[in-house]
C-alpha positions as CSV (number, residue, x, y, z in Angstrom):
1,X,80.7,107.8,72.6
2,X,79.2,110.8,73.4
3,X,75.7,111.8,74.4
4,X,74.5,115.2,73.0
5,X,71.3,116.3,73.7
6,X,69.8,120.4,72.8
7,X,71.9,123.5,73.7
8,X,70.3,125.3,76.7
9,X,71.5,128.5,78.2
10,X,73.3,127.8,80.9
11,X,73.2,129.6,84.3
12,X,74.2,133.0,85.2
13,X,76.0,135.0,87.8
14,X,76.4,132.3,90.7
15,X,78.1,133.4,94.0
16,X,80.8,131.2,94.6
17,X,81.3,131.6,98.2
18,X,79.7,128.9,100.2
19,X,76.5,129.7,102.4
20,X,75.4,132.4,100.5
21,X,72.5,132.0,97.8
22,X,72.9,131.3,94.5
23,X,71.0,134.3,92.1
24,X,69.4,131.6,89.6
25,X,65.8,133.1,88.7
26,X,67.2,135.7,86.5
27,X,68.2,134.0,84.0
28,X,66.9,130.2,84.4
29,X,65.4,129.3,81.1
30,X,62.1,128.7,80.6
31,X,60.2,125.1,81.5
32,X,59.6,123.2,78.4
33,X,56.5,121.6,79.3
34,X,56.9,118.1,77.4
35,X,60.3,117.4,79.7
36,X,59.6,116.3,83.7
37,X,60.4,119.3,85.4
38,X,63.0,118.0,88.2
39,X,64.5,116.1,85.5
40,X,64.4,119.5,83.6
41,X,66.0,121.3,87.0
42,X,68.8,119.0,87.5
43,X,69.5,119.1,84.1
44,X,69.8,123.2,84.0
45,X,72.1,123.5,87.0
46,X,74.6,120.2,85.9
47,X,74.7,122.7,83.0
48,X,75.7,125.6,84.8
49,X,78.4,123.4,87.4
50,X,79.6,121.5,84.2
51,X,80.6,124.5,82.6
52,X,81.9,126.6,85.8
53,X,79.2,129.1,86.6
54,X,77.8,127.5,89.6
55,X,81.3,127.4,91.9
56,X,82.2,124.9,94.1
57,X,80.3,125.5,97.4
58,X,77.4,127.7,95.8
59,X,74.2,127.2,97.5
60,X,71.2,126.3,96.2
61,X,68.0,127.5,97.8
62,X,65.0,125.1,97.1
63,X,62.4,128.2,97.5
64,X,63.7,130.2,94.6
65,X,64.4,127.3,92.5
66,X,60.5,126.8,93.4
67,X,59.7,129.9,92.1
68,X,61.0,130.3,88.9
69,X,60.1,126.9,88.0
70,X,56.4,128.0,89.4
71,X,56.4,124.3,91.6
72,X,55.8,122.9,94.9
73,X,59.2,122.2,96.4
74,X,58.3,118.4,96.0
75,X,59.5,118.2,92.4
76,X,62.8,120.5,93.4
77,X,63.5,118.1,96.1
78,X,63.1,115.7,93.8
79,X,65.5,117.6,91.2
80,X,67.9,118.0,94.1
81,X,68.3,114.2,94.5
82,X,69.1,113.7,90.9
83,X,72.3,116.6,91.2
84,X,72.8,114.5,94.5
85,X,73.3,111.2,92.5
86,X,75.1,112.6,89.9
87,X,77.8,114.2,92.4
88,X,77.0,117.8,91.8
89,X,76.0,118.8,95.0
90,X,76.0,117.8,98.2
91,X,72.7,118.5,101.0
92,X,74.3,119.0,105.0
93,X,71.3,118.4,107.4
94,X,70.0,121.9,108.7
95,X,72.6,123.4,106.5
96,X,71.0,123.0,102.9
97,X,72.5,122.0,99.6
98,X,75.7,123.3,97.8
99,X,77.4,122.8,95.0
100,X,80.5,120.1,94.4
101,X,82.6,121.3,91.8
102,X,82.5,119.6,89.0
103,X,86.7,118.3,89.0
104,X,89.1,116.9,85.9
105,X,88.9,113.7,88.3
106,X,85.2,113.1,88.5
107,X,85.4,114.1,84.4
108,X,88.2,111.0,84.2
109,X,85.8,108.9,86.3
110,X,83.0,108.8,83.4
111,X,85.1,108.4,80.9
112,X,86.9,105.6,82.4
113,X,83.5,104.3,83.6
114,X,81.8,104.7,79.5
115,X,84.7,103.0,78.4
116,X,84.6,99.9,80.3
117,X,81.0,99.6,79.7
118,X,81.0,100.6,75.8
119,X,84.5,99.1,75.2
120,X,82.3,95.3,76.8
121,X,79.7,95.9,74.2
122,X,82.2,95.9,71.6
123,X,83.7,93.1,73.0
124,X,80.2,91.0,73.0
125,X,79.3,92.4,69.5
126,X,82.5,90.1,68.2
127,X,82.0,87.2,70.4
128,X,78.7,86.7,68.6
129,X,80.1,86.9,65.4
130,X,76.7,88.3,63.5
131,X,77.1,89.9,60.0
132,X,73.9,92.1,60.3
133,X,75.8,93.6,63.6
134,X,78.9,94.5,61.1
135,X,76.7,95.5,58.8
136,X,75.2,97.9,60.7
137,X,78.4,98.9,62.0
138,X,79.9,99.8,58.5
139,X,76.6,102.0,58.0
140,X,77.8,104.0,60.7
141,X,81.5,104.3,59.8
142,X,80.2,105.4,56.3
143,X,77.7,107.5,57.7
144,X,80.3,109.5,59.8
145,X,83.0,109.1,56.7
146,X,80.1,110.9,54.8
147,X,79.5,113.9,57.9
148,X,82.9,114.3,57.3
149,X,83.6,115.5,54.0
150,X,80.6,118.1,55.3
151,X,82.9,121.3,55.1
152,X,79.9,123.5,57.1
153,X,79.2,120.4,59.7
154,X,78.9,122.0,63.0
155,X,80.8,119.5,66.5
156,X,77.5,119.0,67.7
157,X,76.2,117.5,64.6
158,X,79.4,115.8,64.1
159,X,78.9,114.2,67.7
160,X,75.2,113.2,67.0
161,X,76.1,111.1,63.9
162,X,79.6,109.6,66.4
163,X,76.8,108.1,69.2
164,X,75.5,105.8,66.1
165,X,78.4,103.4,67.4
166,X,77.4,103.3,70.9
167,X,73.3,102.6,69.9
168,X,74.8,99.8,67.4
169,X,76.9,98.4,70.1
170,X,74.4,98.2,72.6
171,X,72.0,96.9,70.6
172,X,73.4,93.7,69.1
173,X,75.7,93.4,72.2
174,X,73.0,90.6,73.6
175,X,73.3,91.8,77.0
176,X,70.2,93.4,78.5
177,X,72.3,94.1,81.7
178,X,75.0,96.0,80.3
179,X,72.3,97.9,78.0
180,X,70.4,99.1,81.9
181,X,73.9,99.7,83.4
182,X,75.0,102.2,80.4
183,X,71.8,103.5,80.3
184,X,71.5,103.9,83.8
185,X,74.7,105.8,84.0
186,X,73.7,108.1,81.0
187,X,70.8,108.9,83.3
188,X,71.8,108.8,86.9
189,X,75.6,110.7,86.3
190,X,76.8,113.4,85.0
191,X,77.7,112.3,81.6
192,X,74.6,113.5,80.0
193,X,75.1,117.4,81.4
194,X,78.8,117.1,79.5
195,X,77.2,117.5,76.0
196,X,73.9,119.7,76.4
197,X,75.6,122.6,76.6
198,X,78.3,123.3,73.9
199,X,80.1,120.9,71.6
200,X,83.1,119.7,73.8
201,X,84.5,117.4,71.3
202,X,85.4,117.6,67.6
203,X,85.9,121.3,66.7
204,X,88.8,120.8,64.7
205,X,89.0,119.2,60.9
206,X,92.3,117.0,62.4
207,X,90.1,115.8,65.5
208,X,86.9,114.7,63.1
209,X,89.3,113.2,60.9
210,X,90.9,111.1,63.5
211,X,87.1,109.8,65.0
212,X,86.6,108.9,61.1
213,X,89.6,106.5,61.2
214,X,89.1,105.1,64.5
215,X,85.6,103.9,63.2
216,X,87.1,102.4,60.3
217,X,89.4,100.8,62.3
218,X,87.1,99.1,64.6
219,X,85.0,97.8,61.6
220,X,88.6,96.1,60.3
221,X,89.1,94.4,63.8
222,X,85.3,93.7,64.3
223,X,85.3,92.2,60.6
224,X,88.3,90.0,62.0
225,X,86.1,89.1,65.1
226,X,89.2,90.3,67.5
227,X,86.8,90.6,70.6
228,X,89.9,91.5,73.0
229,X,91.7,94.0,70.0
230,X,87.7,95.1,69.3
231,X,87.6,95.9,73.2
232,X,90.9,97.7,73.2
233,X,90.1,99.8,70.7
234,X,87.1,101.3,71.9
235,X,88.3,102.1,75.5
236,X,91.3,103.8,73.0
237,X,88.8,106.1,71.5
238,X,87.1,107.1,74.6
239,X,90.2,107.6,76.3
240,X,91.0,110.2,73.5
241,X,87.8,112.1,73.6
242,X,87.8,112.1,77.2
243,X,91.6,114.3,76.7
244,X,90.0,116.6,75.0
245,X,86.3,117.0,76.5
246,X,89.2,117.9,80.1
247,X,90.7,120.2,77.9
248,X,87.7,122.0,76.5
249,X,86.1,122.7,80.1
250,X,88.9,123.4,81.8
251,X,89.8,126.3,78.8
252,X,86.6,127.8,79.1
253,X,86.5,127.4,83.0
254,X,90.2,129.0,84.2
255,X,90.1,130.8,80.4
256,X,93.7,129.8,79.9
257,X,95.4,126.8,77.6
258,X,94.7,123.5,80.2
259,X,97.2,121.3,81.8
260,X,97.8,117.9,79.5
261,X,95.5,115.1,81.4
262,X,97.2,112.7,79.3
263,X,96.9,109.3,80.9
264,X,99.2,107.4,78.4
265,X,96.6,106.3,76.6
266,X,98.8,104.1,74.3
267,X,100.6,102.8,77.3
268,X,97.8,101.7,79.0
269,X,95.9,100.5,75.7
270,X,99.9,97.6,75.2
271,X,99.2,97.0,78.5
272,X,95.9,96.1,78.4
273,X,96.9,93.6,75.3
274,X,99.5,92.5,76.6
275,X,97.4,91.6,79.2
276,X,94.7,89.6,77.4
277,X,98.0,88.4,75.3
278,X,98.8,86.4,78.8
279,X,95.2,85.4,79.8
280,X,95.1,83.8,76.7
281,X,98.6,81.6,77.2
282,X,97.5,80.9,80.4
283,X,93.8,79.4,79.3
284,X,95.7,77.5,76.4
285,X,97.9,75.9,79.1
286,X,95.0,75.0,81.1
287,X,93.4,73.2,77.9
288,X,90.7,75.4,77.9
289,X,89.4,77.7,75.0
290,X,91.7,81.0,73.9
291,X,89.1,83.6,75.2
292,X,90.2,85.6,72.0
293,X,88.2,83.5,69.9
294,X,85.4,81.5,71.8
295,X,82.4,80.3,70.1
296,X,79.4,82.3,70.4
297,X,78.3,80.5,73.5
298,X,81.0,81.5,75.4
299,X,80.2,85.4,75.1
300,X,79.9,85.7,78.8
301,X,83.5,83.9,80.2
């Protein structure tokens, strides 16, 4: 689900063409002191190449980033390697380091990425069967329900109250290695830099709507401990809010309506059941448990 952090400013005036410097000091914001300061440098310029300000190809020169930050060029390095990890730029030996543009693909790729990770959480959450977990799921649903009927509710505080699901998931999913690996790609990709800047999700009454029902759903098929419908679902949901998050950037980035990057979502969601439909036939023919419906024991098959 998504991960929205503070709005920042965002970069200006970038020079797109490659091996020229980019103009950041201007209007870099300021250095919160209580935030790591690469951390806080990476995070800036993911800002500015998320939303289309820093081009594809725009340099970036360590000694001005150095300072306006008022730093050693240690900590930019460091900041650089962070971008580099993330796939936002790329550093040529005896070149220096410019910008990767930040594509509908590589967008796609965390999505799809998020919902394999998230839609597994789901998955373990109903394997284990726990009432306090679809408890706590329910408080969620009825919480966003509630943020719903808020007629001056703003997308990012809409979003903020939607990320309950994820945090529930991933803490009653029992798995401490899927907890690192989402958290680790929260962190160490670009996903985070998607939501710090502007709401890219949920600006319509029809859109919030829809997130309500999907959450309401999932608590139906998690209160029927359907791990593989409970699964499908989820990866549903992100699948829809990564069509919209390509739309939103690539409106504000061309400024014109975007291209549908409609990867039949509900043809890949019946053929994903279908799927697990015939996994299941074939582990019943092998006398061994449905994996629809395995005991708690058996979260991990």
């Amino acid at each position: 689900m998504p991960f929205p952090s503070t709005d920042d400013p965002a970069l200006q005036d970038p020079l797109a063409k490659p091996g020229k410097a980019t103009r950041l000091s201007q209007s870099l914001p300021k250095v919160n002191p209580q935030q790591g300061i690469a951390h806080r440098m990476a995070n800036d310029i993911g800002v500015a190449i998320v939303s289309g300000e820093l081009k594809d190809g725009a340099r970036i020169l360590e000694e001005e980033l150095a300072a306006h930050y008022g730093v050693s060029r240690s900590p930019v390095r460091e900041a650089i390697g962070l971008l580099e990890r993330r796939g936002l730029v790329r550093t040529e030996p005896r070149r220096g380091t410019y910008v990767v543009g930040f594509t509908p693909d590589l967008i796609a790729d965390l999505f799809n990425v998020r919902g394999v990770l998230t839609g597994l959480a789901a998955r373990y959450v109903a394997r284990q069967r726990d009432p306090q977990a679809l408890a706590d799921l329910r408080d969620v649903a009825q919480a966003l329900a509630q943020a719903n009927q808020q007629a001056d509710i703003t997308p990012m505080q809409f979003a903020k109250v939607a990320n309950g699901l994820g945090v529930t998931l991933l803490r009653h999913c029992g798995s401490d290695v899927l907890r690192r690996m989402v958290s680790d790609h929260g962190h160490m990709s670009s996903w985070g830099v998607i939501w710090r800047d502007r709401p890219m999700d949920f600006q319509t009454p029809e859109r919030r709507q829809q997130m309500t029902d999907d959450y309401a759903t999932l608590c139906e098929l998690m209160a029927a401990w359907n791990d593989v419908a409970c699964e499908a679902w989820l990866r549903k949901m992100l699948d829809d809010n990564r069509e919209h998050v390509l739309r939103e950037l690539q409106q504000r980035q061309l400024g014109t309506a975007a291209p549908q990057y409609q990867l039949q979502t509900l043809t890949a969601l019946s053929e994903f059941a279908a799927g697990a439909t015939r996994s299941a036939a074939a582990s019943q023919a092998l006398g061994q448990p449905s994996p629809a419906t395995p005991a708690p024991a058996k979260r991990r098959r």
